[in-house]
C-alpha distance (Angstrom), angle and dihedral (degrees) to the residues before:
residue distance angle dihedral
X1 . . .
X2 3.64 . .
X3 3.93 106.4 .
X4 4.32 97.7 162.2
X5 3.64 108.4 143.8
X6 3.64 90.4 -113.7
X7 3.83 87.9 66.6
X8 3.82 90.9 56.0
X9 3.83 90.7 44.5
X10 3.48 94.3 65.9
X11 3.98 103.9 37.9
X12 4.62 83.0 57.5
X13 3.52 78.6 57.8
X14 4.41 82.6 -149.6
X15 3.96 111.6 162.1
X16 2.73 100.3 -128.9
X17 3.70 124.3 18.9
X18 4.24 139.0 156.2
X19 3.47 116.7 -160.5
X20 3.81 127.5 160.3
X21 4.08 87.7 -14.2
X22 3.86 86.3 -50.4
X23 4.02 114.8 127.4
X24 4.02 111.3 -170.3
X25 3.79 114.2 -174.7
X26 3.75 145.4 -176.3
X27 3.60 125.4 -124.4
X28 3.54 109.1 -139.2
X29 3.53 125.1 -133.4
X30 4.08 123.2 -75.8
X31 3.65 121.3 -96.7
X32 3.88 114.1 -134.3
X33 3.48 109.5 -114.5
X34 3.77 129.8 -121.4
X35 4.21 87.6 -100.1
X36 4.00 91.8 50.5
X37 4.24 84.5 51.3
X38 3.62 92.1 48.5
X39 4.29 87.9 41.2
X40 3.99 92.7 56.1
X41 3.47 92.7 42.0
X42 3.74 91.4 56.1
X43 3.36 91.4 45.0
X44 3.66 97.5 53.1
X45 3.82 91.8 51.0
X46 3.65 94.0 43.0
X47 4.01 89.3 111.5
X48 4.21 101.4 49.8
X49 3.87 106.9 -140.8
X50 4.55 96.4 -129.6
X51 3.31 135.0 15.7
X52 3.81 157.5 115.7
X53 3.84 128.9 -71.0
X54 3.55 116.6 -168.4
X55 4.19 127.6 -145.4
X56 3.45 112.2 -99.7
X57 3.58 91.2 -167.7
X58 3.92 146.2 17.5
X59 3.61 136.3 -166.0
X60 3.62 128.9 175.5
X61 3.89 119.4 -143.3
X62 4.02 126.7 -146.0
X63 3.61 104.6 -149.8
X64 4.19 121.3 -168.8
X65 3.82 120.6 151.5
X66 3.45 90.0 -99.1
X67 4.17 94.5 64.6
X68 3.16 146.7 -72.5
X69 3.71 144.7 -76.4
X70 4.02 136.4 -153.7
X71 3.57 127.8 -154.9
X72 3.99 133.4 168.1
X73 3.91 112.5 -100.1
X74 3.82 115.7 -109.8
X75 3.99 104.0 -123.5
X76 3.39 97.9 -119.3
X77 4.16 121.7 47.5
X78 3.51 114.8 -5.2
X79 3.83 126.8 -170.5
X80 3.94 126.3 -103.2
X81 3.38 108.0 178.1
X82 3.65 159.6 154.8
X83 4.08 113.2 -165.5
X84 3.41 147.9 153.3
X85 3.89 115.2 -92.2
X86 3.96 131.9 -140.4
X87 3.56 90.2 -148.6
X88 3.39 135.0 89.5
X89 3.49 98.0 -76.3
X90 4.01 117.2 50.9
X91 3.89 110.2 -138.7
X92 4.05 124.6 54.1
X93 3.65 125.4 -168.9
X94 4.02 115.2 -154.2
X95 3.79 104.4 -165.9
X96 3.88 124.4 -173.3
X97 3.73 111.3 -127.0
X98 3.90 117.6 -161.2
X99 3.53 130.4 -179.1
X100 3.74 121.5 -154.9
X101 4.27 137.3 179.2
X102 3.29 114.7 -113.4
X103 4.21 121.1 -106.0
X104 3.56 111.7 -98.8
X105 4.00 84.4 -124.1
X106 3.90 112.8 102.6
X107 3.90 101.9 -111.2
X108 3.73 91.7 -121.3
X109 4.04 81.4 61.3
X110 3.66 92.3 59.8
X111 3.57 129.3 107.3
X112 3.47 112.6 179.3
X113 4.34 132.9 -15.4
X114 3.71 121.0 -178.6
X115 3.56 132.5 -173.2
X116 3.74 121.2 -124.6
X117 3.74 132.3 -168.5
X118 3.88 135.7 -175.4
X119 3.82 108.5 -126.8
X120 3.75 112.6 -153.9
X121 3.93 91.1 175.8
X122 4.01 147.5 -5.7
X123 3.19 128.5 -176.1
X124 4.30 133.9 160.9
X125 3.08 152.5 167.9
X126 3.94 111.5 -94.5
X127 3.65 116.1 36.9
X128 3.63 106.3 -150.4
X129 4.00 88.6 41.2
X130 3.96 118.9 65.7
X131 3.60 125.3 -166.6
X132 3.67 115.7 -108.6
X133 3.38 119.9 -126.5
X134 3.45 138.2 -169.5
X135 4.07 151.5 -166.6
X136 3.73 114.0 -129.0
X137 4.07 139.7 179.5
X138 3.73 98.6 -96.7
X139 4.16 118.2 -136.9
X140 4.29 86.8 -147.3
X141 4.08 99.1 92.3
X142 3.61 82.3 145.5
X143 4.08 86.1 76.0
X144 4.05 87.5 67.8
X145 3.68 89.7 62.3
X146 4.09 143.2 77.7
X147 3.76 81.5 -100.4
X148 3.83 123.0 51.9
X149 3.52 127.4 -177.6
X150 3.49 113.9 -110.6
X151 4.47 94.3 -167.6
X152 3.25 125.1 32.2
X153 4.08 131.1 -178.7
X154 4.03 122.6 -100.2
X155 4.17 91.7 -84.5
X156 3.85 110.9 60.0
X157 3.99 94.7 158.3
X158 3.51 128.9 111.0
X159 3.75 88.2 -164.2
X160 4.24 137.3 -18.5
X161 4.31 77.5 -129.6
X162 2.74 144.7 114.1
X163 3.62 94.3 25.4
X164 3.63 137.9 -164.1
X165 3.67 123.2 -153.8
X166 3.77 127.1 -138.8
X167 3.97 115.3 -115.8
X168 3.80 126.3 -175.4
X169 3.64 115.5 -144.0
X170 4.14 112.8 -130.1
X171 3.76 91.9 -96.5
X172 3.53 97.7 47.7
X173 3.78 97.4 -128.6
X174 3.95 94.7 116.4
X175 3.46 143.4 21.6
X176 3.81 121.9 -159.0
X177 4.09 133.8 -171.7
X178 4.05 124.3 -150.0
X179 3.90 98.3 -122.0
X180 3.70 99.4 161.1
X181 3.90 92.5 119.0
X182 3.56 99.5 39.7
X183 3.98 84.8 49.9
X184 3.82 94.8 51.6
X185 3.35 92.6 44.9
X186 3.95 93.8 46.6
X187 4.27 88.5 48.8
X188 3.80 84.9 48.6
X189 3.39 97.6 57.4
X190 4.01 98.2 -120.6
X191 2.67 145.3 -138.2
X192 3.56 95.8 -146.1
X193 3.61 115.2 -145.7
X194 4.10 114.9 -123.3
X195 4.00 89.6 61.2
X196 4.25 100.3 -3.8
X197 3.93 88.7 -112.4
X198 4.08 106.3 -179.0
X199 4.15 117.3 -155.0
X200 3.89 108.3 -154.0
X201 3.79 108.6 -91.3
X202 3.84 118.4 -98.9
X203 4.19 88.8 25.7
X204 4.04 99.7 139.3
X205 3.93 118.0 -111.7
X206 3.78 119.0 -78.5
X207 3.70 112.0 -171.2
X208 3.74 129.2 -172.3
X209 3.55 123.3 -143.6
X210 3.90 118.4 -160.3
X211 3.66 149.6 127.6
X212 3.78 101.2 -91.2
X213 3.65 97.3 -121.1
X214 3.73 139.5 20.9
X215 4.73 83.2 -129.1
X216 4.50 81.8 65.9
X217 3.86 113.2 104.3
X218 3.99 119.9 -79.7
X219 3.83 109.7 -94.3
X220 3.47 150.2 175.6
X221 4.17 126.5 -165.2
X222 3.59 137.2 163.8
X223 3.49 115.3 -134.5
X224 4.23 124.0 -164.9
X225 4.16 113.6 -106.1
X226 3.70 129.6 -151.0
X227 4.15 94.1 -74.7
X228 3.59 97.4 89.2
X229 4.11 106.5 44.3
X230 4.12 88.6 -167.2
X231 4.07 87.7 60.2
X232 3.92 95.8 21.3
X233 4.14 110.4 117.6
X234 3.88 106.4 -79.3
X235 3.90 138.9 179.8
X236 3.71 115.6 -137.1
X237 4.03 109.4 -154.8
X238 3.44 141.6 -175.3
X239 4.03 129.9 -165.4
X240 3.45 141.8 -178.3
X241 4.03 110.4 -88.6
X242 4.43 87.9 -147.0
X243 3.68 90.4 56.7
């Protein structure tokens, strides 16, 4: 049997020891380096906590009663509107379709997202009445492909809710729509609650901007396109830093 005093060192397990000449030790553990710091860090702020998300696309939409047509957004001014027609039916609606990506947040990490948009000019009809407009889940997810539609039939809503409302800021420059739970519920997939609609998951946002009936006050606005990204259509988020 081997009985040196080295032996017995190392079954007392002691860190540091000296018997018969012997000396046992214990490494201790690794520090992290300065690049594993700087790696976790990174890591932990890989998902930023606010922020702005900028349209990657924007459509505007003819409405009459007879349908409904889609056209690419010029990049400067494009058309929100609400006007008499010469055609055969007497009110259009020109909505402003924009498609977004989704935040890298999970939507049950989300606080708030609202929808912001440059206004070059507003005018109507009545001046102590505005139109109201509103921000919508939009039933074209075929304008966040390779391939979007360019008609579409009278009903291009996936649902009338969740619903954001139009605000004007004070100066009049902007007007910007809480849209934080028709984004989670977009990110989540639905359902949607008038008919439980579902949207496949990870399908980017598509957001309809109208008046929310054809009864609301004739109007005509200019809202900023994609050509200027400090004006461009943007989503300003916020998330929960723990998630």
């Amino acid at each position: 049997m081997d009985s040196s005093p080295c032996k017995y060192a190392g079954w007392l397990l002691l860190a540091l020891f000296v018997v018969a000449g012997c000396t046992v030790r214990v490494q201790p553990e690794p520090v992290p380096t300065s690049t594993a710091k700087v790696a976790a860090t990174t890591t932990a702020l890989s998902v930023a906590t606010s922020g702005t998300t900028r349209a990657r696309r924007v459509f505007t939409l003819e409405r009459q009663w007879s349908g409904a047509r889609v056209r690419p957004a010029p990049v400067g001014a494009v058309p929100l509107a609400m006007r008499t027609s010469e055609g055969e039916y007497p009110d259009e609606a020109v909505n402003l379709v924009l498609v977004f990506p989704l935040l890298k947040a999970p939507a049950d990490c989300v606080r708030e997202v609202e929808l912001w948009l440059r206004v070059l000019r507003f005018e109507h009809r009545f001046r102590y009445q505005e139109p109201q407009i509103g921000a919508y889940p939009s039933k074209l997810l075929s304008l966040a492909s390779a391939r979007p539609a360019s008609r579409s039939g009278f009903e291009t809503l996936i649902d009338n809710r969740p619903t954001g409302f139009g605000v004007r800021t004070p100066d009049e420059a902007w007007m910007h729509f809480e849209i934080t739970q028709l984004y989670r519920t977009w990110a989540e997939g639905g359902p949607f609650p008038s008919a439980l609609a579902t949207v496949p998951v990870g399908t980017p946002l598509v957001v309809d901007v109208r008046a929310t009936d054809f009864g609301q006050p004739l109007f005509e606005a200019r809202i900023a396109g994609l050509g200027d990204p400090g004006t461009a259509p943007h989503l300003r988020w916020s998330a929960r830093p723990d998630c």
